[in-house]
N, C-alpha and C positions, 0 to 999 in steps of 0.2 A: 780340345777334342780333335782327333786327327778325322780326315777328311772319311776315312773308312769307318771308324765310328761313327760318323754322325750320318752317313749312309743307314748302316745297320738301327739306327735311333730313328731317324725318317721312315726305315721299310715299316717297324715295329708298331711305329706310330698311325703308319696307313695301315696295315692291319688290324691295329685294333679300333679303326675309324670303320672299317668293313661290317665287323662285327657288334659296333653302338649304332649302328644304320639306326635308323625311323623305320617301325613296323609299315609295311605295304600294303594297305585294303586292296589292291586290284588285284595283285599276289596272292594276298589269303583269298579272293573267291575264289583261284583255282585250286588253291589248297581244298574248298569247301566243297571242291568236286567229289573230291571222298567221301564226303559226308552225306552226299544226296539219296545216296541207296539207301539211308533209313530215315534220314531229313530233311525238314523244310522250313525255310525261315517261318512264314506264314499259316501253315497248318502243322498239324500232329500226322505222325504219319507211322511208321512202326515204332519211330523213336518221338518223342516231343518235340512242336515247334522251338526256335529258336527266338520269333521273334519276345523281346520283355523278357530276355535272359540275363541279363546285369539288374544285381538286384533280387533275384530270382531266389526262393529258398530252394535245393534241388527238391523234387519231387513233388511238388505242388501247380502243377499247369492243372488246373482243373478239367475232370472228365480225361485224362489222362490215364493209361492203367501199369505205375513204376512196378519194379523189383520193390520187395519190404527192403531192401538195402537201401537203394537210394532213397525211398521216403525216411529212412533213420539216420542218413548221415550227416543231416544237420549242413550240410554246405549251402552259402550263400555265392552263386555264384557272380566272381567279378573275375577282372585278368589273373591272378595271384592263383586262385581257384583253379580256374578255367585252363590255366598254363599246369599247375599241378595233376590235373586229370586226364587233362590231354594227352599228357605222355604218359601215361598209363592209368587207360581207364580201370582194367580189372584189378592192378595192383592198389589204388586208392580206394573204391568202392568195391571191396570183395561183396559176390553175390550181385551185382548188379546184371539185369538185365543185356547190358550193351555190350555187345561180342566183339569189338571192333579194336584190335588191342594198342590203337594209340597213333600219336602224329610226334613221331621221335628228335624230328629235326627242331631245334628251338626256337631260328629262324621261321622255318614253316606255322610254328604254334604263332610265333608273335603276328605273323602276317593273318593269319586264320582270325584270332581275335581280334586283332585293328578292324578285320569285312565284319565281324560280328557285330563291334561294337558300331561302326558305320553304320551295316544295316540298319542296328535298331532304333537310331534315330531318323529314321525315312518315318513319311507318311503312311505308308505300307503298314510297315511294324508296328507304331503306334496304333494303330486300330485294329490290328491282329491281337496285339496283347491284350486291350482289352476286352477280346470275345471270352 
């Protein structure tokens, strides 16, 4: 291998080290800045808490009041989920309540659910979910 390909094999190789990075929980809670205008880990607020989200059937936070969409859509949410609706909430759950059309960036999703899934093993969360 000449010395310029193995350059070009090195740059490649850090680039695609950039983008297998480790999801960032400090990251995603400023990702979840977005999210505050209708959420809240701890309480329901226009939208559903968040805390006891993994795991979660959607539309079942009790005393809640969902779109009949998302109480019919049968999603369990976990990362796989959570990654597929994030990036487009209205196109996954047509009819859903949630006007907010999405967190586009992949990077941005993975870091958003790594604080998710963080949060909800806090003290906090656990006793938030089960109010």
């Amino acid at each position: 291998m000449t010395f310029g390909r193995w350059l070009l094999a090195a740059g490649a190789l850090a680039a695609g080290a950039q983008t297998l990075a480790a999801p960032d929980a400090v990251r995603g809670e400023q990702v979840y800045a977005r999210c505050l205008a209708c959420h809240a880990l701890e309480v329901d607020r226009v939208g559903p808490r968040h805390c006891g989200l993994f795991g979660r059937l959607a539309g079942s936070v009790p005393g809640f009041s969902y779109s009949e969409a998302m109480k019919k859509s049968k999603i369990i949410w976990n990362d796989k989920t959570l990654d597929r609706f994030l990036a487009k909430p209205l196109a996954v759950v047509p009819g859903t309540a949630m006007t907010y059309d999405g967190v586009p960036d992949p990077g941005d999703r993975a870091d958003l659910i790594a604080f998710l899934r963080q949060a909800d093993e806090t003290p906090a969360c656990a006793a938030a979910a089960r109010r």
